[in-house]
C-alpha atoms as one frame of an Amber mdcrd trajectory, in Angstrom:
protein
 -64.021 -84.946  51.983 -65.067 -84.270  55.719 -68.617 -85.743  54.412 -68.528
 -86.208  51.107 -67.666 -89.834  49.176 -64.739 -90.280  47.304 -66.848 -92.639
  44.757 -68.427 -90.024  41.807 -69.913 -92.715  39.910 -70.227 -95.720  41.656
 -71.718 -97.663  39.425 -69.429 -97.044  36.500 -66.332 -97.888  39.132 -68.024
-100.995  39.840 -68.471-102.000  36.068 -64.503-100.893  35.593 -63.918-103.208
  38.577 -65.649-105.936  36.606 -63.797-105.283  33.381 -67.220-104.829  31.488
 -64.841-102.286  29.199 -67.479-101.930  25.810 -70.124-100.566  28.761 -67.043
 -98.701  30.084 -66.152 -97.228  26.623 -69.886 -96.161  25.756 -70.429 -94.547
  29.043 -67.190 -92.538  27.882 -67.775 -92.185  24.494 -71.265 -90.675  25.126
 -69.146 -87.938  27.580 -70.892 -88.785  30.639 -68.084 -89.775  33.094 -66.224
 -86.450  33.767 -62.264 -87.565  34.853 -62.830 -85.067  37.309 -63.286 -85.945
  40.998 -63.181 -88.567  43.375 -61.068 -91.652  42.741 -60.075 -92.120  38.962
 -61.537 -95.100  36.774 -58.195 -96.007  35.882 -57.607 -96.697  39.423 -60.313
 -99.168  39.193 -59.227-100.572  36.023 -55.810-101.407  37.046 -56.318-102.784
  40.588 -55.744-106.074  39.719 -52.608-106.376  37.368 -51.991-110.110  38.097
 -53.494-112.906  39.462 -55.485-113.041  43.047 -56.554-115.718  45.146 -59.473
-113.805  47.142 -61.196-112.155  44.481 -64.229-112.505  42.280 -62.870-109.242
  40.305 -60.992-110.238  36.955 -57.665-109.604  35.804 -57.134-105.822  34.284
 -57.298-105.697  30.807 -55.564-103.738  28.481 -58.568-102.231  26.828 -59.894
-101.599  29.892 -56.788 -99.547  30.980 -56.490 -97.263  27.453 -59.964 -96.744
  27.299 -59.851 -93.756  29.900 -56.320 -93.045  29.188 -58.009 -92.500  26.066
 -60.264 -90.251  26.983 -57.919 -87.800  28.530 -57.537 -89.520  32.020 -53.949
 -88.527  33.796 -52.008 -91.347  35.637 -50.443 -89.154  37.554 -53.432 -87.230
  38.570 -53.483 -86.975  42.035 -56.562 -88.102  44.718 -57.416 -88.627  48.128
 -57.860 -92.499  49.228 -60.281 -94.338  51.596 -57.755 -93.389  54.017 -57.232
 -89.899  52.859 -53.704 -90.106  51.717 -52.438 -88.529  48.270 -51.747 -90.979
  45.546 -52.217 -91.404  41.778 -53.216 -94.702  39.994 -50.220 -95.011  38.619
 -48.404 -95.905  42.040 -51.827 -97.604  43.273 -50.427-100.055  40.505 -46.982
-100.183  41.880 -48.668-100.784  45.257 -50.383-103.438  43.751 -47.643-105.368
  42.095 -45.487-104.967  45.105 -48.277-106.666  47.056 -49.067-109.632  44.628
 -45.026-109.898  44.950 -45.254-110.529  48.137 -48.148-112.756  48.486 -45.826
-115.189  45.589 -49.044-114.286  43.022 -46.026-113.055  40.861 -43.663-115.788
  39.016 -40.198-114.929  38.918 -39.092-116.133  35.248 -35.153-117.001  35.047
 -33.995-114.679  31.725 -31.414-117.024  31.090 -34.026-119.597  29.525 -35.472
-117.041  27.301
């Protein structure tokens, strides 16, 4: 990825990013997203699994997150980052979580009360 961009579709990661998942689901239901390549959708579509302070991106959404699992999309496939390590969007989530944790975005519940 020496020159190359690690964003296939940009457009389409931007509209995941947004949550705008019937677009999302047409563009996939029409077969023109590939789930090959550059940084998955699902990536996109779960980057923000609880709530943020500094963002104008919405929550994730469940429909937005089975609509490319859906489609055959792995959450374990593997991909280079913007800084060109390995990872899969499955522990971009856990990367995510772990950071909302420690910016207290994440509500510890007691069980005892429930």
């Amino acid at each position: 990825m020496k020159y190359g961009t690690p964003y296939r579709y940009p457009f389409l990661s931007l509209e995941t990013k947004f949550s705008l998942h019937y677009h999302i689901e047409s563009e996939l239901d029409a077969g023109k997203y590939p789930s090959k390549g550059g940084i998955p959708l699902l990536t996109y579509a779960t980057k923000y699994p609880v709530n943020h302070r500094s963002s104008v991106y919405p929550l994730s959404s469940p429909d937005l997150v089975q609509a490319p699992l859906e489609k055959g999309e792995d959450a374990n496939q593997i991909y280079k980052d913007l800084a060109n390590n390995d990872v899969t969007p499955c522990l971009q989530v856990l990367k995510h979580l772990r950071d909302a944790n420690r910016e207290g975005w994440i509500e510890q519940k007691d069980n005892q009360r429930l």
